[in-house]
NUKOL-438092 format. One record per residue: x, y, z of N, C-alpha, C, CB in turn; residue number from 1. Coordinates in pm, 1 decimal. Glycine has a CB too. Layout:
X, Y, Z, X, Y, Z, X, Y, Z, X, Y, Z, NUM
...
***
This chain:
10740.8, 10819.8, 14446.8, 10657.9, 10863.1, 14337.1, 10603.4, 10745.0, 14258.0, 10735.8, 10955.0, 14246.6, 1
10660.4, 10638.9, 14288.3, 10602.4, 10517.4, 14214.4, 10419.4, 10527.7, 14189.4, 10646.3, 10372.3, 14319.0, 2
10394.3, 10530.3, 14285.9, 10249.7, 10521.2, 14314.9, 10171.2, 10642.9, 14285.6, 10229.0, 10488.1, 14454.0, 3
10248.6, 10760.2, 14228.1, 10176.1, 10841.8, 14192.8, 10212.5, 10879.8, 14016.3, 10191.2, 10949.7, 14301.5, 4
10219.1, 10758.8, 13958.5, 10270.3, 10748.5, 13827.7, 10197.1, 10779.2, 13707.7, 10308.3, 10634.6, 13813.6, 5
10036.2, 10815.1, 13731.5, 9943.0, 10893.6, 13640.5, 9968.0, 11050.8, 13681.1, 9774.6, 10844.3, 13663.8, 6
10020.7, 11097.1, 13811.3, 9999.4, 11201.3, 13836.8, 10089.9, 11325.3, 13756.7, 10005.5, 11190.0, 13964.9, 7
10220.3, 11166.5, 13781.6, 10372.7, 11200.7, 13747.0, 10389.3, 11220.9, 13560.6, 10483.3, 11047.0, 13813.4, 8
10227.5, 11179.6, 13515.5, 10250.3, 11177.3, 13338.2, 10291.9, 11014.0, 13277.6, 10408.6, 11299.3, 13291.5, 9
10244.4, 10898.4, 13348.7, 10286.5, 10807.7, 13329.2, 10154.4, 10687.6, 13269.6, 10363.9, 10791.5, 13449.8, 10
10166.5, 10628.4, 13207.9, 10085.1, 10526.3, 13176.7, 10062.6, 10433.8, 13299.5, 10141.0, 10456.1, 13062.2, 11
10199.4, 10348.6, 13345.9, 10160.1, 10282.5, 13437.0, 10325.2, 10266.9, 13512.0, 10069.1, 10148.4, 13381.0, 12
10322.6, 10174.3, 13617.2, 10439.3, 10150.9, 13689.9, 10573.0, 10171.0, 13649.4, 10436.2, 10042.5, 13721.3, 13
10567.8, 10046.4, 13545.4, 10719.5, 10063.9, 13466.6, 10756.0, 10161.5, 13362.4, 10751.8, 9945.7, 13395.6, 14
10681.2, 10216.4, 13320.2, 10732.9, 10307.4, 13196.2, 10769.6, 10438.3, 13306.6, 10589.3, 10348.2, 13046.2, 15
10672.3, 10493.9, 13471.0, 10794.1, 10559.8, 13535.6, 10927.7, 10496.4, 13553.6, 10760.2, 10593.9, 13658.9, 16
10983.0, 10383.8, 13651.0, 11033.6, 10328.6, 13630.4, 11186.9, 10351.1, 13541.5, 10948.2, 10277.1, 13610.7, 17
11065.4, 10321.6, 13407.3, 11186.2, 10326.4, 13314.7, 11284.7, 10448.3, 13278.0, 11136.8, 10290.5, 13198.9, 18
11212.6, 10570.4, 13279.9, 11243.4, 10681.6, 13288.0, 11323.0, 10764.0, 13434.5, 11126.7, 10722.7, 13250.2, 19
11279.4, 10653.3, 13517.5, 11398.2, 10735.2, 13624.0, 11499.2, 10651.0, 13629.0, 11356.4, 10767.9, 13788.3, 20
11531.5, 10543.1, 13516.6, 11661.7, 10440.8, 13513.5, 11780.9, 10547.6, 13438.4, 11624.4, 10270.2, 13400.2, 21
11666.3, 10607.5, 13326.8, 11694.5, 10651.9, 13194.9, 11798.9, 10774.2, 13191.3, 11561.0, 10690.6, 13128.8, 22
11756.2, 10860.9, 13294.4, 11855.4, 10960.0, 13325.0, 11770.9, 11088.9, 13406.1, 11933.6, 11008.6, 13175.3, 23
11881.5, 11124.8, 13473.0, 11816.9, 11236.6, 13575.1, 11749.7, 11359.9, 13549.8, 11906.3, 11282.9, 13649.5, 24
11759.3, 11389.6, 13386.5, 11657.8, 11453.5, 13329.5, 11563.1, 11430.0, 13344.6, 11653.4, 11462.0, 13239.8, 25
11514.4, 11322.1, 13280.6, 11397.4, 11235.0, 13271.6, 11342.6, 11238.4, 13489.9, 11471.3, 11032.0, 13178.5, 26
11419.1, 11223.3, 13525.8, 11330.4, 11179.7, 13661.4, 11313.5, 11369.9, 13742.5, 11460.0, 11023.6, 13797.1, 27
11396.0, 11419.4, 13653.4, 11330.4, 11585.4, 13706.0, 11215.9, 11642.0, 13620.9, 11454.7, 11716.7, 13692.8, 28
11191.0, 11583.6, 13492.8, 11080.1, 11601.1, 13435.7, 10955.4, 11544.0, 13480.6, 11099.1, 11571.3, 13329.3, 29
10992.8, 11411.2, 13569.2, 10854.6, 11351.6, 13641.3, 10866.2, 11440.8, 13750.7, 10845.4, 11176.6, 13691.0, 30
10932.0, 11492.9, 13827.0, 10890.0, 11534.8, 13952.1, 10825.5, 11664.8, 13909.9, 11006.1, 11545.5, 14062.0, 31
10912.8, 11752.5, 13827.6, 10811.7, 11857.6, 13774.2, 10654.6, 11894.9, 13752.7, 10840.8, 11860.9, 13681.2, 32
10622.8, 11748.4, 13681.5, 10502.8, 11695.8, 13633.3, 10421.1, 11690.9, 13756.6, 10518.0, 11559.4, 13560.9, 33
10463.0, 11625.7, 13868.6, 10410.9, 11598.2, 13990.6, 10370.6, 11728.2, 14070.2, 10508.4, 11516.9, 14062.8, 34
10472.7, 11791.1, 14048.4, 10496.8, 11914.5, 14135.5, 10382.4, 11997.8, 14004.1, 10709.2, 11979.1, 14161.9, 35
10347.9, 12048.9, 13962.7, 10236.8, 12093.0, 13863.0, 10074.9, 11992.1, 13886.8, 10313.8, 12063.2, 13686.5, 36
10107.0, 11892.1, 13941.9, 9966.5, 11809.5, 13895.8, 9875.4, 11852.2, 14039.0, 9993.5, 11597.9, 13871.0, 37
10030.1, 11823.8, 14121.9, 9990.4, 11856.0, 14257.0, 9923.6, 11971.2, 14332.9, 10080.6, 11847.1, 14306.8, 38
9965.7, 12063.0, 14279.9, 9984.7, 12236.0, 14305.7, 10099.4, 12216.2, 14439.2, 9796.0, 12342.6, 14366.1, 39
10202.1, 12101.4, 14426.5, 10271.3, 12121.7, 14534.9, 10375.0, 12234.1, 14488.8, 10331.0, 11988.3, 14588.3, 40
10376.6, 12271.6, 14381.6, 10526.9, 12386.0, 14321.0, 10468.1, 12511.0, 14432.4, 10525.6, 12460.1, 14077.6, 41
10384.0, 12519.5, 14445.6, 10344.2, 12654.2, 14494.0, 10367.0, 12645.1, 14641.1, 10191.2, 12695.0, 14457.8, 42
10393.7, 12572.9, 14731.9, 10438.8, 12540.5, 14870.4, 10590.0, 12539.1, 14819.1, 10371.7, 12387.4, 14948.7, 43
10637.4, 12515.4, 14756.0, 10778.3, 12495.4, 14700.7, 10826.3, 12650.1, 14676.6, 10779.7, 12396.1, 14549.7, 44
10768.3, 12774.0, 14628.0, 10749.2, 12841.0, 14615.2, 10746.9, 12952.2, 14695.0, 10700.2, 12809.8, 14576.4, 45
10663.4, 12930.6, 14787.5, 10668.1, 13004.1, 14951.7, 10739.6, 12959.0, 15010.4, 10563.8, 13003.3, 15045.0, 46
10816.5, 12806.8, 15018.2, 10886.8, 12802.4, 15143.5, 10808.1, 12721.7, 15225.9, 10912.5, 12934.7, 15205.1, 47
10687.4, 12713.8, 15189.5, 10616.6, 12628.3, 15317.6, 10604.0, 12509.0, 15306.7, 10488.7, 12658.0, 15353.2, 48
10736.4, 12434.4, 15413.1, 10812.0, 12371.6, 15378.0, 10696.3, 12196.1, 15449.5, 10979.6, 12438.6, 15439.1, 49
10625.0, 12243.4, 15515.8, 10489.1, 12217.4, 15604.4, 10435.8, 12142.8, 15498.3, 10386.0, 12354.7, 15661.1, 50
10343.0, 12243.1, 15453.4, 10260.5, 12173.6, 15354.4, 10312.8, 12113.6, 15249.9, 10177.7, 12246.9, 15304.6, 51
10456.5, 12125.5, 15191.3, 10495.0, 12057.5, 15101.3, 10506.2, 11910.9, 15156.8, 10609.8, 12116.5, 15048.6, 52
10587.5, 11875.1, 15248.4, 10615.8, 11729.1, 15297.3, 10482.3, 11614.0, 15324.8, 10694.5, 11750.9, 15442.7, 53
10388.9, 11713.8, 15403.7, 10250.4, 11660.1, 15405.4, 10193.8, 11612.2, 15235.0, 10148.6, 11793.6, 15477.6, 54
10204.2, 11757.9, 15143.1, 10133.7, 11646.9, 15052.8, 10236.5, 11563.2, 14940.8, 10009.6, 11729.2, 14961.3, 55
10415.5, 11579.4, 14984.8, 10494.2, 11480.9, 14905.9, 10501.3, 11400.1, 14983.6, 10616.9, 11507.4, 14852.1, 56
10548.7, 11352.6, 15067.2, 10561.2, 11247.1, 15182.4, 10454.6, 11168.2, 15274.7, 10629.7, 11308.0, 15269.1, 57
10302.7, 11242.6, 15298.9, 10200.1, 11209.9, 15357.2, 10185.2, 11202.1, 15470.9, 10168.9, 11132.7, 15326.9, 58
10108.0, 11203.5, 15582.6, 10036.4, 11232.0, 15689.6, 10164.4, 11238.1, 15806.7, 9910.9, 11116.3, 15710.9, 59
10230.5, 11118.0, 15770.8, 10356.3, 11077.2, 15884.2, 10483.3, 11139.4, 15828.8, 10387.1, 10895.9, 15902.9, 60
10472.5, 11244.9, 15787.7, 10567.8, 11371.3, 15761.7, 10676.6, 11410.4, 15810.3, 10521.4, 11465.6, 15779.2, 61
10586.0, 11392.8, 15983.0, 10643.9, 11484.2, 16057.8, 10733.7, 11396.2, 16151.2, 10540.2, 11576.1, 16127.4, 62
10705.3, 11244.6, 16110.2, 10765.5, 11154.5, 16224.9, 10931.8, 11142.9, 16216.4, 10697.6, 10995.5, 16211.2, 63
10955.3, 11179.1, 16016.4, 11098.6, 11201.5, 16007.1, 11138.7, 11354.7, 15995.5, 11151.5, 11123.9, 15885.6, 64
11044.6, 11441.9, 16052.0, 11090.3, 11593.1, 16027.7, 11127.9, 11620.8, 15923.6, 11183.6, 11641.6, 16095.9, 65
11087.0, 11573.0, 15768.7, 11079.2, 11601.8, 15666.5, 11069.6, 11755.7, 15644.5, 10991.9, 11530.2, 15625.7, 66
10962.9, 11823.7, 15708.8, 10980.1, 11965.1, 15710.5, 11064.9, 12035.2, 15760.0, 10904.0, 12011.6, 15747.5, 67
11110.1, 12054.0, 15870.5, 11226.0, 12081.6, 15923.6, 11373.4, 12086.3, 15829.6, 11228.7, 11985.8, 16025.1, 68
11409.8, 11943.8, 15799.1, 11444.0, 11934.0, 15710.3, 11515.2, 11963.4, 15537.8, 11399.8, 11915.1, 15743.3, 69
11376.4, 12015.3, 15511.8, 11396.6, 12091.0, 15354.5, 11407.3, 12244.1, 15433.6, 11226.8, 12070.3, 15209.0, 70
11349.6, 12255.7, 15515.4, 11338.3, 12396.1, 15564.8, 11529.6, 12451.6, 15601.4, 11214.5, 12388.3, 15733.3, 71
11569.4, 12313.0, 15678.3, 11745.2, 12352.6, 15652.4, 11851.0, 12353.3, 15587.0, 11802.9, 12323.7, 15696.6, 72
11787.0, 12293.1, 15453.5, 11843.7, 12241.9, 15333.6, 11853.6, 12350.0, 15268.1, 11775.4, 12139.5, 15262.3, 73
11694.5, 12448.3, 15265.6, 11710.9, 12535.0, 15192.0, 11797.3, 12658.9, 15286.1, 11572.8, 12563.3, 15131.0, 74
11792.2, 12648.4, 15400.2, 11834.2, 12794.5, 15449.7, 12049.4, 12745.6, 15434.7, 11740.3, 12838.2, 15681.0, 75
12059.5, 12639.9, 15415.6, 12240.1, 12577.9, 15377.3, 12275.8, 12661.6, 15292.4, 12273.9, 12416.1, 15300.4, 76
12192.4, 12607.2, 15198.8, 12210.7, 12660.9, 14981.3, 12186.8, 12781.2, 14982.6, 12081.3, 12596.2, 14836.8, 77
12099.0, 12869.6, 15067.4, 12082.9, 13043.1, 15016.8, 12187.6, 13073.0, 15085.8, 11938.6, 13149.9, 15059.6, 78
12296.2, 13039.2, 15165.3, 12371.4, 13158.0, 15177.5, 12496.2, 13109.9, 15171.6, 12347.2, 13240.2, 15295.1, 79
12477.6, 12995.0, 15104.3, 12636.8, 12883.1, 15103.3, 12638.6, 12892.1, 14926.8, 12611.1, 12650.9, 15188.5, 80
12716.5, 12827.8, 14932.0, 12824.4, 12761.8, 14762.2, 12713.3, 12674.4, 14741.9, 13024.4, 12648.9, 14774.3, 81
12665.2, 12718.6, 14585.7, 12568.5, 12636.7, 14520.8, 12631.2, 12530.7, 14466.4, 12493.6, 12701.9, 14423.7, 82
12566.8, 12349.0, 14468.4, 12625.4, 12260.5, 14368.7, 12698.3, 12290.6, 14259.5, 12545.5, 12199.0, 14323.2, 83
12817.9, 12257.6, 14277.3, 12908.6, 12282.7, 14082.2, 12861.6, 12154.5, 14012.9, 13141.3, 12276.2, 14069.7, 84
12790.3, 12168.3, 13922.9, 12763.5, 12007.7, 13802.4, 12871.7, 11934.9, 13798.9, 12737.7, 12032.3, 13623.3, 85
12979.5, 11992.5, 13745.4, 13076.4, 11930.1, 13695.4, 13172.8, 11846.4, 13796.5, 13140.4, 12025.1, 13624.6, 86
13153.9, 11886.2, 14017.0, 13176.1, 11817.1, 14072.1, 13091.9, 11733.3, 14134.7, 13232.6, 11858.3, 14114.4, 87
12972.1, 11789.0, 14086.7, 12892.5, 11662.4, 14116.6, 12912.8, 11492.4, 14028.0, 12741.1, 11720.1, 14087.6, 88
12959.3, 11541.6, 13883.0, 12962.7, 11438.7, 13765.5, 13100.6, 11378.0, 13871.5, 12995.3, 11509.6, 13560.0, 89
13221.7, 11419.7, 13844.7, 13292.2, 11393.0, 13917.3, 13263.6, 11252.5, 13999.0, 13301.1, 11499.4, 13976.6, 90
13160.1, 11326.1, 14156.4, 13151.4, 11253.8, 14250.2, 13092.1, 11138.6, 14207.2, 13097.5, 11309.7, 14345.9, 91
13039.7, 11137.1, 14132.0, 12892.9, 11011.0, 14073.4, 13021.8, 10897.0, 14006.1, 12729.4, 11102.6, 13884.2, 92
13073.6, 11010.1, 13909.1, 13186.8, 10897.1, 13861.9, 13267.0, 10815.8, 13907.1, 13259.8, 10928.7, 13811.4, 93
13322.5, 10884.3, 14026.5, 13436.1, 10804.4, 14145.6, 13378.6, 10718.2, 14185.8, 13490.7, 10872.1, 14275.4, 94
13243.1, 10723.8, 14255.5, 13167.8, 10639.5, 14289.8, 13128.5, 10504.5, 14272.9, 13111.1, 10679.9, 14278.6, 95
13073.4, 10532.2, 14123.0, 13087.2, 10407.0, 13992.8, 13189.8, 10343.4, 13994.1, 13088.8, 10448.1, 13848.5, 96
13357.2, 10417.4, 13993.2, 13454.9, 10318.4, 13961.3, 13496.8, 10256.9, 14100.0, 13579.3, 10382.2, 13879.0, 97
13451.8, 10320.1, 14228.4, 13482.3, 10218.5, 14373.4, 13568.9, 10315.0, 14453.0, 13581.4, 10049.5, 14344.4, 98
13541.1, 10416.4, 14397.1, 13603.3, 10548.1, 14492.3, 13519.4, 10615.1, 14619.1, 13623.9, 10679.1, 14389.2, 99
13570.8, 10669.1, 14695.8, 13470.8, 10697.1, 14825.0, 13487.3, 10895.7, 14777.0, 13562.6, 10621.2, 15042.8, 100
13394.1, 10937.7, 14712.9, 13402.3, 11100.7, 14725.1, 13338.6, 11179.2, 14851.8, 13326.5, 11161.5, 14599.2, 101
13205.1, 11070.0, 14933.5, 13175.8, 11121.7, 15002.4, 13027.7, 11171.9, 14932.3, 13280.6, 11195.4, 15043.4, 102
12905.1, 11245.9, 14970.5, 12800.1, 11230.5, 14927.3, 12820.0, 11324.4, 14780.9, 12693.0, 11265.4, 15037.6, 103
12784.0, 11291.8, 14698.3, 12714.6, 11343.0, 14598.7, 12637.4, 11489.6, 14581.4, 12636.8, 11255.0, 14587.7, 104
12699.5, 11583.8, 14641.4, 12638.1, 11697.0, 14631.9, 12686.5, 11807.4, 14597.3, 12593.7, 11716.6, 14716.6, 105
12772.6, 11753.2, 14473.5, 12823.0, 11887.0, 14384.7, 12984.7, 12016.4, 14471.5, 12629.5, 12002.2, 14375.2, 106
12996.2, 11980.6, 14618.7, 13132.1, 12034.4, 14687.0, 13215.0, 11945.2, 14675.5, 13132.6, 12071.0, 14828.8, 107
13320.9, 11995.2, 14600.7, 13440.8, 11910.2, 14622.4, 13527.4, 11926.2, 14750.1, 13527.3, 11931.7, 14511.6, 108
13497.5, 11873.3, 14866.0, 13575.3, 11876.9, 14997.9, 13637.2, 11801.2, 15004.9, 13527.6, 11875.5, 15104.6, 109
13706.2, 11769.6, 15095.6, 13843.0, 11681.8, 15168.4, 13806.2, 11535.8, 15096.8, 13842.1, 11669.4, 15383.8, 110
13727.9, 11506.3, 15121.3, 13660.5, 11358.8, 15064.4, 13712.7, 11334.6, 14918.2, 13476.4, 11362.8, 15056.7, 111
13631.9, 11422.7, 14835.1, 13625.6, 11401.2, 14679.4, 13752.8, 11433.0, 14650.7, 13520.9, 11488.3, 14591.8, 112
13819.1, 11546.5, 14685.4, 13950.1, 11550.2, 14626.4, 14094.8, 11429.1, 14678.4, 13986.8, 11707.2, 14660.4, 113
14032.8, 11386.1, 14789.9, 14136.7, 11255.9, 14800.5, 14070.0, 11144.6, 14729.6, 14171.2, 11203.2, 14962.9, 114
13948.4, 11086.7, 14664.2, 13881.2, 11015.3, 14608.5, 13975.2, 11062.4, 14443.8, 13708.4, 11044.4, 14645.3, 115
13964.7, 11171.4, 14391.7, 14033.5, 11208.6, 14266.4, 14196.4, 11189.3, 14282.6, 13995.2, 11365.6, 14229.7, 116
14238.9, 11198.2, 14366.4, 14368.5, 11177.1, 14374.0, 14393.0, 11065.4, 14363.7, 14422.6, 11216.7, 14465.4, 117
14306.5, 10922.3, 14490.2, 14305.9, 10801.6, 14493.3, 14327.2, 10734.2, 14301.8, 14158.2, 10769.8, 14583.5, 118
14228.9, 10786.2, 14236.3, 14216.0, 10740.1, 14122.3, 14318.8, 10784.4, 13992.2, 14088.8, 10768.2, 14103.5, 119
14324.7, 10946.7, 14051.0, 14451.4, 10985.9, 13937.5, 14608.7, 10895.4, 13956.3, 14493.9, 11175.0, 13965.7, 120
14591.0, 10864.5, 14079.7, 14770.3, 10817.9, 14094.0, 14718.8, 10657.0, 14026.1, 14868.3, 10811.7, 14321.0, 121
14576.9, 10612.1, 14051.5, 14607.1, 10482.7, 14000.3, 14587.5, 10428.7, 13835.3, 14526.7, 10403.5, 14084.7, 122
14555.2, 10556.4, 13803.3, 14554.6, 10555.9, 13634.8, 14704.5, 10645.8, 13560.0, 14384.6, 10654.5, 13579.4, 123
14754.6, 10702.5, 13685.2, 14911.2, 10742.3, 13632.6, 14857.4, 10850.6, 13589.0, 15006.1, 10650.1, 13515.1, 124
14776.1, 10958.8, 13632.4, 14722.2, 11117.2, 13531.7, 14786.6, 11161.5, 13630.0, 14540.1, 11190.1, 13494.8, 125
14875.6, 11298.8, 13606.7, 14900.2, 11432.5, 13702.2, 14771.2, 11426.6, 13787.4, 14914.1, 11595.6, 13610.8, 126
14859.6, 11413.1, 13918.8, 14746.9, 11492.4, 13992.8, 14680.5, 11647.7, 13958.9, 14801.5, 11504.4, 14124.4, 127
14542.1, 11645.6, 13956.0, 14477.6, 11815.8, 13972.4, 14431.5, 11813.9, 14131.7, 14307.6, 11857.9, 13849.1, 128
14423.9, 11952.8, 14219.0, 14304.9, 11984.8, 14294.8, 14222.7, 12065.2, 14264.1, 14322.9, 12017.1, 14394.8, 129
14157.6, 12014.9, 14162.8, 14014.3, 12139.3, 14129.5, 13958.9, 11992.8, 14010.8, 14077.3, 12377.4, 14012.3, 130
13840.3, 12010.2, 13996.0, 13770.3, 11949.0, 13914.9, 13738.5, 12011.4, 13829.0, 13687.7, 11900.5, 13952.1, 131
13805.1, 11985.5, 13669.1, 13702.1, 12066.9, 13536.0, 13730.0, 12007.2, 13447.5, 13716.7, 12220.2, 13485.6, 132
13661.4, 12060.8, 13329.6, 13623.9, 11981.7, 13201.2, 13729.3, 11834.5, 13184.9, 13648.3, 12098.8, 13056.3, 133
13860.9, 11857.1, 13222.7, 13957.6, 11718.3, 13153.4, 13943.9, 11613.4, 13274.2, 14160.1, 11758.7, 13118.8, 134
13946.5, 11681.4, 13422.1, 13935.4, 11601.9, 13477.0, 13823.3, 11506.3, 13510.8, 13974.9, 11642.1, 13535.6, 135
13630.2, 11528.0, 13449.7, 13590.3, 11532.3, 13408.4, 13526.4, 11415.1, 13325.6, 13632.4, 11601.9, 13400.9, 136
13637.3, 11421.0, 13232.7, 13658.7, 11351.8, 13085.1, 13741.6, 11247.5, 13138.9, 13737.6, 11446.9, 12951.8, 137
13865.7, 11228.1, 13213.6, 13900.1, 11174.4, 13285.9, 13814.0, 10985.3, 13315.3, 13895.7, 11288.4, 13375.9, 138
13769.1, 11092.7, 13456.1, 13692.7, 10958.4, 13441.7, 13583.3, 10942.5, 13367.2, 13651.6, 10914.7, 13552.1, 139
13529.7, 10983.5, 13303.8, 13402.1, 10943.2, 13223.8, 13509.4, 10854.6, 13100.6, 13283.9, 11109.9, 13153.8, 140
13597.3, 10866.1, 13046.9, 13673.7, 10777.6, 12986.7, 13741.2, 10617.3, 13046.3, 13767.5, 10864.3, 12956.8, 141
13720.5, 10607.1, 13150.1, 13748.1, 10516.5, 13278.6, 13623.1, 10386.8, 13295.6, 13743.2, 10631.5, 13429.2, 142
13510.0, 10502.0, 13267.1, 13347.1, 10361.9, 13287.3, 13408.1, 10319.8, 13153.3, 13107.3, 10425.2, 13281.3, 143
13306.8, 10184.8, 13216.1, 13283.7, 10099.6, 13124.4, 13180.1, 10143.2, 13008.3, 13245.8, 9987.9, 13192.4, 144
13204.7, 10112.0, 12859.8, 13109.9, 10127.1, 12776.9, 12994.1, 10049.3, 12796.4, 13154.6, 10111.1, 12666.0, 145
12897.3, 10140.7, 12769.3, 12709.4, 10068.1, 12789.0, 12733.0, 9862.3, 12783.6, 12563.9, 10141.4, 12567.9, 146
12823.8, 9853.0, 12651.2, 12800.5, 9719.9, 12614.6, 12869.8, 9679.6, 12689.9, 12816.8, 9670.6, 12493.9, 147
12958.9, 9695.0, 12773.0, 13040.3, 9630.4, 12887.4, 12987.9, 9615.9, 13024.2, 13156.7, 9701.3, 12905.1, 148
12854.7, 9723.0, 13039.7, 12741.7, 9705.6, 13153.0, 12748.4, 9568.8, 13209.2, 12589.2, 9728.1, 13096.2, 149
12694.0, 9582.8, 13359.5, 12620.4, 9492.1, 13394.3, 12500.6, 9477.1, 13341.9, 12612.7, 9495.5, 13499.3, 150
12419.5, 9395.1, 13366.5, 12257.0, 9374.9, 13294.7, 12270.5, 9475.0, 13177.3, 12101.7, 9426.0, 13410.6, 151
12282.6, 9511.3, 13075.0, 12287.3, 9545.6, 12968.4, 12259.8, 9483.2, 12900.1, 12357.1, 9579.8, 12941.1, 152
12088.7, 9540.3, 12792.8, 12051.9, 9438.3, 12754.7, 12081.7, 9427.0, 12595.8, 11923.1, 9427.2, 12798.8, 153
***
């Protein structure tokens, strides 16, 4: 989306950029924007999963089966276990501190829950197997504060 950064509601390069550093709100509000500027919401909409990749991805679409693709992504999620937030935060968090959860997509499977364990035994917390609010809090108490960042300016 870089390159489509007037389309996306943007002045110029970096101020997108800056906003998809900023937080994942912010970078679902540009795609939104995109997806409205485009009339791609409406292929998004039907399902036609075709014309969406052609006009998000462009001509050579089809060379990574981009369509195909979202087309199996979506038929996973309609009849499977939707992302839980709170194991997605989780996974992002383990991640950050050098934990392996395994991808980022909100199931806590075999992966993430030995990734939470890995970390509960090494901070001395009761083990949990389920992810919620304390565990959670957990590690989000674990990062480093902003001013302790890397490049933090």
């Amino acid at each position: 989306m870089g390159e489509n950064f007037v389309v996306a509601g943007f002045q110029n390069v970096e101020d997108i950029l800056a906003a998809m550093v900023q937080s994942e709100d912010a970078q679902l509000e540009a795609m939104g924007s995109f997806l409205t500027a485009t009339k791609l919401g409406a292929s998004l909409r039907t399902h036609d999963w075709t014309t969406f990749a052609r006009g998000y991805n462009g001509p050579n679409f089809a060379i990574n089966r981009y369509d195909v693709r979202l087309n199996g992504e979506f038929q996973r999620l309609s009849v499977g276990v939707l992302p839980d937030l709170k194991v997605r935060a989780a996974q992002l968090y383990l991640t950050y501190l050098g934990f392996h959860p395994g991808p980022i997509e909100g199931i806590a499977g075999e992966k993430t829950l030995s990734a939470l364990a890995q970390f509960q035994a090494q901070e001395q917390i009761p083990l949990a197997n389920t992810v919620d609010d304390d565990v959670v809090a957990q590690l989000r108490n674990c990062l480093p504060s902003p001013d302790n960042m890397p490049n933090a300016a």
